[in-house]
Every structure is written in structure tokens, then in C-alpha cells.
C-alpha positions in Angstrom: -10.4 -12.7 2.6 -11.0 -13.9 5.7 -13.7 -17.0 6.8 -17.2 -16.2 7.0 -16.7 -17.2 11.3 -13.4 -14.6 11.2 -16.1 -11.7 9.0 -18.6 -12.6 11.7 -16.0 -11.8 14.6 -15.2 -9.1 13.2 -18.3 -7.7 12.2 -19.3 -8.3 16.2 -16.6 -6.4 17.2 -17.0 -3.6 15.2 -21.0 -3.8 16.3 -20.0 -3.7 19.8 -17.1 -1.3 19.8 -20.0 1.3 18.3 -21.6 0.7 21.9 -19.3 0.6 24.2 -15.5 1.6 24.8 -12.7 -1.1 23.7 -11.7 -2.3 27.1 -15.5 -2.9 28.0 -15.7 -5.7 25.2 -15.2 -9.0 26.3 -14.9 -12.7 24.7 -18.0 -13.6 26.1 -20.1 -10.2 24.2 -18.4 -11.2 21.4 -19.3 -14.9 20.9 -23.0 -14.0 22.5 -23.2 -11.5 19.7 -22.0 -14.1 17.0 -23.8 -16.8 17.9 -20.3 -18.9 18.5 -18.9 -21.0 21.4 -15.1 -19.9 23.1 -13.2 -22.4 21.3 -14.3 -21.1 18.0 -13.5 -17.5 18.7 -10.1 -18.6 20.1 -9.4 -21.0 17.2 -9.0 -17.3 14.9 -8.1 -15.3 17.6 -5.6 -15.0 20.4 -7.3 -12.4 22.2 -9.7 -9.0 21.5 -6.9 -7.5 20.5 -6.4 -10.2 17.7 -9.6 -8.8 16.1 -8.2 -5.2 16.6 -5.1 -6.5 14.6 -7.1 -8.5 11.8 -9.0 -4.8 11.4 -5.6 -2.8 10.9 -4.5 -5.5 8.9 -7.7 -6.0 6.4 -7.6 -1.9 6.1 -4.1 -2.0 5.1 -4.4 -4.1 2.7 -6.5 -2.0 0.7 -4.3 0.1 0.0 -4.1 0.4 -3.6 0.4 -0.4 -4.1 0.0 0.5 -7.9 -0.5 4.1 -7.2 2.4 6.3 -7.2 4.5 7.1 -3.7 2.8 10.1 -2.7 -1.0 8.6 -3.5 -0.4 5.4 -2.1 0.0 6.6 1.3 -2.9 9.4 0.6 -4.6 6.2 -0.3 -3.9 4.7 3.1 -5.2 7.8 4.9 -9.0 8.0 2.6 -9.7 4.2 3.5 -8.7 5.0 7.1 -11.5 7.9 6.9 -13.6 5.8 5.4 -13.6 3.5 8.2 -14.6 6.6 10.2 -16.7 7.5 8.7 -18.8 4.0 8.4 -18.1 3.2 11.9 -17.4 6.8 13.3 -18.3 5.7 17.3 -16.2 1.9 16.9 -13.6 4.2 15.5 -13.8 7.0 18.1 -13.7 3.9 20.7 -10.8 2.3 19.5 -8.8 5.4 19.5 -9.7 6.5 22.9 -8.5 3.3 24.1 -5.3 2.4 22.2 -4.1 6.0 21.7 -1.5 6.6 19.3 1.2 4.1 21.0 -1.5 1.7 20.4 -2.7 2.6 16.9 1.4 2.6 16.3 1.3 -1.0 17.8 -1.6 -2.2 15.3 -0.6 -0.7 12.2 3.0 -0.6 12.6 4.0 -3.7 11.1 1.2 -3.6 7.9 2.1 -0.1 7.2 5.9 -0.3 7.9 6.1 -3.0 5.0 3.8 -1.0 2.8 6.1 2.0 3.0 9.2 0.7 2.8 8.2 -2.0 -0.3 7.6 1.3 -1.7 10.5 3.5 -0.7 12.9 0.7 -2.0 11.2 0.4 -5.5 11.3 4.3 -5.8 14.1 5.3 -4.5 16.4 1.8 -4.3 20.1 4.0 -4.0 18.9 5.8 -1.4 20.5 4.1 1.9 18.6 1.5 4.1 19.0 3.5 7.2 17.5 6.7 5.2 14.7 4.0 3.7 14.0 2.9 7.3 13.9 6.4 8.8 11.5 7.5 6.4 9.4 4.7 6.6 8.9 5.7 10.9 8.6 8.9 10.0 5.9 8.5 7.6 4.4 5.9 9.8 4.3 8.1 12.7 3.0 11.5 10.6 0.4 9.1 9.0 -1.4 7.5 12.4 -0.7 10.6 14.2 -2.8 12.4 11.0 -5.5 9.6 11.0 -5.9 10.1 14.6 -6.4 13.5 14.5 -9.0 13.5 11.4 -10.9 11.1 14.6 -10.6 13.7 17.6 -11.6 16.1 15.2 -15.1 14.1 14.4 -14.9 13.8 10.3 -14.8 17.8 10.6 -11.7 18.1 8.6 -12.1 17.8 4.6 -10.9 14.0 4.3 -10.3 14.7 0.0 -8.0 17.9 1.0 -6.1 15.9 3.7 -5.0 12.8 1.5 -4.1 15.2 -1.2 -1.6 17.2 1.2 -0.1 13.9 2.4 0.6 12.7 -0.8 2.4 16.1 -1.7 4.2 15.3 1.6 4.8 12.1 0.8 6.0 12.9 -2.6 8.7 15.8 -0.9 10.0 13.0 1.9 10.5 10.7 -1.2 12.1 12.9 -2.9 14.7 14.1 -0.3 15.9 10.2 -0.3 
């Protein structure tokens, strides 16, 4: 859980992405909007793309990892809708801006680890260079997925979606 200063950053930048596009938000909106100096802001975060990171990170840990394979990752994809849904102009921002190299960038690392962790406990004979392979390919089909329920405006049925990529999920898992 992160510091009540790091939930109040955050909670800024969210408040401000749902005005304005990401590249338009500056250190200085952010710390006005919190009610902090520069130093503080830069003591939790490198940069505005930091926060960005500490938002991918926080949503990927959500993720509930006791859930089998296929649900897991249809987990992944509901809290990511959620988020959309919430914050459906910050999120509409953020993809705009980033794209899907850059939601890659942010989630890659969380969501790599998540997948794989899972890949090896399910299928642990299965090869590393098949578990790594399926863990960027589900990476990839997952953000690429999660962007698309975003240009599409919450218009496709979020409960239908996570279902399909857990039976996705489920048939890469088992063609380890």
C-alpha cells in the first residue's frame, strides 16, 4: 500500500489526466493539485511517468494469483476495465498518449512476472523458451485486448471479454 503523500500523487494524477491529455500534465499541476512542494513529489517519483508506472504496478497487483491460469489473466483484464470504467477519460488519456508500445512499457515488467510465475507452476516441463514465448504473447494479446475495450469506449461487454480470454488463456496453457 502505498503512503498517504504517494495515494495523494496518484490520486492528482488520475484527477488531472481526466482533464487534460498525459503529456499536458506537468510536476508543477501535480504538486499545485496536492498541496505538496517539488522535493516531495520527487522524493516518490522520478518523473510523471513514475506515477504512470506506480498505476500499472498497483493494478497489477490486484490480480487475484490464486485463481486458476485461464481466470487469472481474465482477472487482469476485469480490473483493467474497471479502471476504465472509474476513470474512463484519465484512461482514454493515457492510452492516447502512450499507445500500445507504451502501455507494453508500463505493464510489461508486472505482468511479464505475473504470467510467467504462473506458467512455470502450471506447466513447469514445459521449456523456458516456450514459458517465455507464451508469457509475450499473452502479454501482448492482453494490452492489445485492454486497449481495444478503451478505443471502443466500455462498449464491448467487459464479463464476456474476460471470460474469452481465460478460455484463451487456458488453450495457450495448454499447448505448453
Amino acid at each position: 500500500m502505498p503512503s498517504p503523500t504517494k495515494q495523494a500523487i496518484i490520486a492528482s494524477f488520475i484527477k488531472l489526466a481526466s482533464r487534460k491529455p498525459l503529456e499536458k500534465i506537468t510536476v508543477r499541476d501535480l504538486v499545485d493539485d496536492c498541496g505538496i512542494n517539488r522535493n516531495t513529489f520527487y522524493y516518490h517519483f522520478q518523473d510523471i511517468f513514475a506515477v504512470l508506472e506506480e498505476i500499472c504496478r498497483l493494478a497489477t497487483a490486484q490480480v487475484d494469483t490464486s485463481l486458476p491460469f485461464g481466470e487469472m489473466l481474465g482477472n487482469f483484464f476485469f480490473i483493467f476495465a474497471n479502471y476504465t470504467e472509474q476513470y474512463p477519460r484519465a484512461v482514454s488519456h493515457f492510452a492516447a498518449s502512450v499507445g500500445q508500445s507504451g502501455a507494453e512499457r508500463y505493464f510489461a515488467a508486472e505482468l511479464d512476472e505475473l504470467i510467467f510465475t504462473a506458467i512455470k507452476q502450471h506447466k513447469p516441463d514445459s521449456t523456458p523458451e516456450l514459458q517465455r514465448t507464451a508469457t509475450v504473447f499473452l502479454r501482448h494479446a492482453l494490452i492489445g485486448l485492454c486497449l481495444d475495450f478503451v478505443n471502443h469506449h466500455g462498449r464491448i461487454d467487459k464479463d464476456a471479454l474476460a471470460a474469452r480470454i481465460a478460455t484463451l488463456a487456458k488453450g495457450v496453457l495448454s499447448s505448453l
